[in-house]
C-alpha positions as CSV (number, residue, x, y, z in Angstrom):
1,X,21.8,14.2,-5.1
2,X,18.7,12.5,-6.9
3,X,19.8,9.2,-9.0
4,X,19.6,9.5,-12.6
5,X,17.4,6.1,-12.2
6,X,15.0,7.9,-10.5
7,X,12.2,9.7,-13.6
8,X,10.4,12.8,-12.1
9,X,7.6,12.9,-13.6
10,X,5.6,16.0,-15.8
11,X,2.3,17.4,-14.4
12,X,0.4,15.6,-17.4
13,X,2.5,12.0,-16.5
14,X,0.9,12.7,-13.1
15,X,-2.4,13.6,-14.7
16,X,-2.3,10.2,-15.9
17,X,-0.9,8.3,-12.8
18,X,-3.7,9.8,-11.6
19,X,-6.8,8.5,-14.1
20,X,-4.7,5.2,-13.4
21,X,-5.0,5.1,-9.0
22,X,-8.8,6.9,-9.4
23,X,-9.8,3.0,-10.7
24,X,-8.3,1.8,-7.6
25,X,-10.4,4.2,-5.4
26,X,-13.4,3.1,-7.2
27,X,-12.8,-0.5,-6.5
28,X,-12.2,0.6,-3.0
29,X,-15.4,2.4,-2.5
30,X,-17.4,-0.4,-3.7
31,X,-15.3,-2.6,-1.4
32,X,-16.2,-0.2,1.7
33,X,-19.7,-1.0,0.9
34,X,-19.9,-4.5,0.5
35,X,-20.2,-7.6,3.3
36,X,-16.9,-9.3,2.5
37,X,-17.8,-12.0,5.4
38,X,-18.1,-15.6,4.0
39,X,-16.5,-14.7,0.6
40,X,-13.2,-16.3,-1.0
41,X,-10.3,-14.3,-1.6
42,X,-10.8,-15.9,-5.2
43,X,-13.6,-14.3,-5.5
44,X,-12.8,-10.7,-4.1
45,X,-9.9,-11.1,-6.8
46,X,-12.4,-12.3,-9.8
47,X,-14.6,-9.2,-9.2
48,X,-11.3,-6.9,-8.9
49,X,-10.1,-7.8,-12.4
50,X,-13.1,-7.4,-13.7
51,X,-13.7,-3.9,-12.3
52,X,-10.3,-3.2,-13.6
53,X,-10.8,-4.6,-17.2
54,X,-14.1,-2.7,-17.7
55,X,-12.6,0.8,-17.0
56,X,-10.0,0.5,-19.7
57,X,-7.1,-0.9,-17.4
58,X,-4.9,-3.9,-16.5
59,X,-3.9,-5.2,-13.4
60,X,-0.1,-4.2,-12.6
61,X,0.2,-7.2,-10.6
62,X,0.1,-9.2,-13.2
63,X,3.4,-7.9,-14.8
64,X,5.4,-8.8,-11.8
65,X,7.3,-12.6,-12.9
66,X,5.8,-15.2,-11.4
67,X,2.2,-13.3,-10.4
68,X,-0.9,-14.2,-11.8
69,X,-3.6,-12.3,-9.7
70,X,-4.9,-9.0,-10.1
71,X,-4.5,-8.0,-6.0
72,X,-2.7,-9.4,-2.9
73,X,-5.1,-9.7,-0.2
74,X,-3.5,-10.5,3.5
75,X,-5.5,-11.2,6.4
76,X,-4.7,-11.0,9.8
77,X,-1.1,-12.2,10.7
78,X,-0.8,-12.2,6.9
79,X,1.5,-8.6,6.1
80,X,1.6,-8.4,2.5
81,X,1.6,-10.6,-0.5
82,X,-0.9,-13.1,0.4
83,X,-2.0,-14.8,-2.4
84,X,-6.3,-14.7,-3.5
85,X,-7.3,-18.7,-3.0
86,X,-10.7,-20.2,-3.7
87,X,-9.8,-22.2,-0.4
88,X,-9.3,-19.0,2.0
89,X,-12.8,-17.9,2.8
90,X,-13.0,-14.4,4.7
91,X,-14.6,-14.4,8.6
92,X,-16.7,-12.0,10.9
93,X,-13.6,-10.3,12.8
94,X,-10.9,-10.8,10.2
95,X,-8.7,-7.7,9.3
96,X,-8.2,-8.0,5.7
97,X,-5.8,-5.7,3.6
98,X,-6.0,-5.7,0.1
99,X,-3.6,-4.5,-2.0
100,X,-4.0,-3.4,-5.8
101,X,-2.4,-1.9,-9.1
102,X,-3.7,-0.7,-11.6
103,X,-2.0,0.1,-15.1
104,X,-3.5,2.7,-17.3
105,X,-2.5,3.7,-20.4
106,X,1.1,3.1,-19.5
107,X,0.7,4.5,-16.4
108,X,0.9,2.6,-13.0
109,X,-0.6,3.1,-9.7
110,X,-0.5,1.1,-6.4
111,X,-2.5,1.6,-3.2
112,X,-4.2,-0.8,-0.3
113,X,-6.2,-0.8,2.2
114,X,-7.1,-2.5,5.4
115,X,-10.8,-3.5,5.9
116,X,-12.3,-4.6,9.1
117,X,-14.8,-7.0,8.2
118,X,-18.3,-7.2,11.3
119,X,-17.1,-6.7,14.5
120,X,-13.5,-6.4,15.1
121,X,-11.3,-6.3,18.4
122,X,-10.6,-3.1,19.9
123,X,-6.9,-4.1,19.7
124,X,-7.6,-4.8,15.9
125,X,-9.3,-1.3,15.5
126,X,-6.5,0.5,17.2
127,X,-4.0,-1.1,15.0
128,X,-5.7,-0.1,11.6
129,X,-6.6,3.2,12.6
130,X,-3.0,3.6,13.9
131,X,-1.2,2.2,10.1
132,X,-3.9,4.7,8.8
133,X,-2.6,7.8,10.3
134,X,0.5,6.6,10.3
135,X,0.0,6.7,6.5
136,X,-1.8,10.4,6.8
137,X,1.6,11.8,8.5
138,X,4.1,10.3,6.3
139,X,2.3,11.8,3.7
140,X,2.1,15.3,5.4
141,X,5.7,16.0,5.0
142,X,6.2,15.0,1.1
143,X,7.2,18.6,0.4
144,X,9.6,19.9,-2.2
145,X,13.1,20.0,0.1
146,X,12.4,17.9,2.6
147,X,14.3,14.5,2.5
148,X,12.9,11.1,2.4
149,X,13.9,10.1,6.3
150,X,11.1,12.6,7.0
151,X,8.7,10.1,5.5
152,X,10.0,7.4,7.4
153,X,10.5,9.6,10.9
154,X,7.1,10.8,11.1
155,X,5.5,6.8,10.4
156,X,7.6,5.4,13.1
157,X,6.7,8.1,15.7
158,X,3.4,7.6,15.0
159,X,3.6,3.8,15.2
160,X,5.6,3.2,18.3
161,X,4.1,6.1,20.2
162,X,0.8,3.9,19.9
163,X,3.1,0.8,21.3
164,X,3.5,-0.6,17.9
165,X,6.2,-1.6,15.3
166,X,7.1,-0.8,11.8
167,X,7.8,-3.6,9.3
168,X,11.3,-3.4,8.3
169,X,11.6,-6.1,5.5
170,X,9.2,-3.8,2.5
171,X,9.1,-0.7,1.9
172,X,7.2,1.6,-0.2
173,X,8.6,2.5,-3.8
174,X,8.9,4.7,-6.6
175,X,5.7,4.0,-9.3
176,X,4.3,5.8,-12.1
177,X,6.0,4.6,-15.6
178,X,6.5,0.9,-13.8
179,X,4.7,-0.6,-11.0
180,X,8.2,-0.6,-8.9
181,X,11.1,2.0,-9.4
182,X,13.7,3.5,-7.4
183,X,13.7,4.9,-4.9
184,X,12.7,2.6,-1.8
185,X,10.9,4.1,0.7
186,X,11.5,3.0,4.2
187,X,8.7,3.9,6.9
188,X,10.9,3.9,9.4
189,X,14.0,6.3,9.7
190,X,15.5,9.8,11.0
191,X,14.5,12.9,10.0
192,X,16.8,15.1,7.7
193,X,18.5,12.2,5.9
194,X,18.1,10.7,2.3
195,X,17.1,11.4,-0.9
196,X,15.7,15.5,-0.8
197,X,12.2,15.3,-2.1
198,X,11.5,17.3,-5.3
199,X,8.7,18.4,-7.4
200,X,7.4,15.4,-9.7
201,X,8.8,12.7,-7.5
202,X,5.8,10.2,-7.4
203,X,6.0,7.7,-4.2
204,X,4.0,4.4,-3.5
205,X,4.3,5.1,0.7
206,X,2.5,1.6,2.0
207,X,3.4,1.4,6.2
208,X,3.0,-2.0,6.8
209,X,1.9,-2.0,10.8
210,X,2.4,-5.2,13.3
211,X,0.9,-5.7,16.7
212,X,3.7,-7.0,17.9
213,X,7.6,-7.0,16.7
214,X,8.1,-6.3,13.5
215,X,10.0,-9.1,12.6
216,X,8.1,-10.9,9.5
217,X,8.5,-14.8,7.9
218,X,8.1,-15.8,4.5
219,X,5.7,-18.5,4.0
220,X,6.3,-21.5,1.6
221,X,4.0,-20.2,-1.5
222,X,7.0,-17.9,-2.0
223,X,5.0,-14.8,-1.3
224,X,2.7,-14.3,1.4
225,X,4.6,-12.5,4.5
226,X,3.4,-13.4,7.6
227,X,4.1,-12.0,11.1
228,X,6.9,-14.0,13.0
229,X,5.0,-13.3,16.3
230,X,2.0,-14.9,14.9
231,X,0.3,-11.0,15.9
232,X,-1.8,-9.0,13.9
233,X,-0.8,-6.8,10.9
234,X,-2.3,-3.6,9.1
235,X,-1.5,-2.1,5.8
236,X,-2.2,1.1,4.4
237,X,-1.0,2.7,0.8
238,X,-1.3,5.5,-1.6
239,X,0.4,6.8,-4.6
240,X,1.4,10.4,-4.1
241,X,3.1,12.5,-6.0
242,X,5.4,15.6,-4.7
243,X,4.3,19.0,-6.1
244,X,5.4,22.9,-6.4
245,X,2.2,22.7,-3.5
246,X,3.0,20.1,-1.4
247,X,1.9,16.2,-1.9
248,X,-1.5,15.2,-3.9
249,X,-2.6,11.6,-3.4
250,X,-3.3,9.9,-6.7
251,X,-5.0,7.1,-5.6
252,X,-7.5,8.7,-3.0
């Protein structure tokens, strides 16, 4: 039985959730194309916002108490939630996940990705492409009446086939008419059990992907997550919304 907190959404809402995650995808493309060696997270940030302000939007991050930049951008042992800095400066080898929202209209969308900045460990590689289709399969089973352990089942095969583990502290969430709603999403968990998915159901689904356990520590700015193993981390997210025809990713 879905939770009368839970809002399905109308195919124009998703329409709109939509216009809102293609700004993300934009700011990602031109991310995919640039040198991000030698530059601040500050600075990444700075030119996020500003893509974000020019196409109409706001940054979503911004309404959550407390947070004052437009992304969260996390490298290497960093999980999630790492905080842009003009002191942080980005290196030749770093994996670097950044994370963004984007509010349009009234209409909220959330995705990251991880980028692999000059040349990269094969152990680093593995690990992104890994969170990456670990992301691909969750999404492959958002279908009207399967349940939302499916999501989690097929992430955590994927992960720990490749020798890898899930992060169990956050989990991916509803979004659309706020940057965070019910329900959670876990991306681990058994197949069959949970919420049964339904048309109009629009999920952030963000596998966050460690190296090593997946036990994670909170560092002392209050939000940046950081492995407790001191290993690597990956991150991959889209907004996706459940339809009549299976998912469509909002954000792509």
């Amino acid at each position: 039985m879905r939770s009368r907190r839970i809002r399905i959404k109308s195919p124009d809402d998703i329409r709109r959730i939509r216009d809102s995650g293609a700004i993300i995808a934009g700011i990602f493309k031109k991310i995919s194309r640039m040198s991000l060696s030698d530059i601040s997270t500050w600075d990444v940030d700075r030119m996020i916002e500003s893509m974000i302000i020019k196409q109409k939007g706001r940054p979503a991050f911004k309404t959550v108490p407390g947070y004052s930049a437009a992304s969260c951008i996390s490298i290497n042992s960093e999980v999630v939630h790492g905080v842009p800095s003009r002191k942080v400066k980005i290196q030749n080898g770093d994996l670097v996940k950044i994370d963004i929202g984007v509010v349009l209209n009234g209409f909220f969308s959330d995705a990251c990705r991880t980028f692999e900045v000059g040349r990269i460990t094969d152990d680093a590689r593995r690990l992104a492409d890994t969170t990456r289709e670990s992301l691909i399969r969750g999404i492959g089973v958002m279908r009207p009446g399967n349940r939302l352990g499916d999501i989690g089942h097929a992430i955590q095969t994927c992960v720990e086939s490749a020798g890898f583990s899930v992060v169990r502290n956050y989990t991916g969430h509803g979004v659309g008419f706020a940057l965070h709603e019910p329900p959670a999403v876990p991306h681990y968990g058994r197949k069959g059990t949970g919420l049964i998915l339904e048309p109009g159901l629009v999920l952030a689904v963000e596998p966050m992907v460690n190296g090593g356990g997946h036990a994670v520590r909170l560092m002392d700015d209050g939000w940046t997550a950081v492995t407790a193993d001191g290993s690597l981390s990956a991150h991959y997210e889209h907004t996706v919304a459940i339809t009549e025809n299976g998912p469509m990713v909002l954000t792509a």
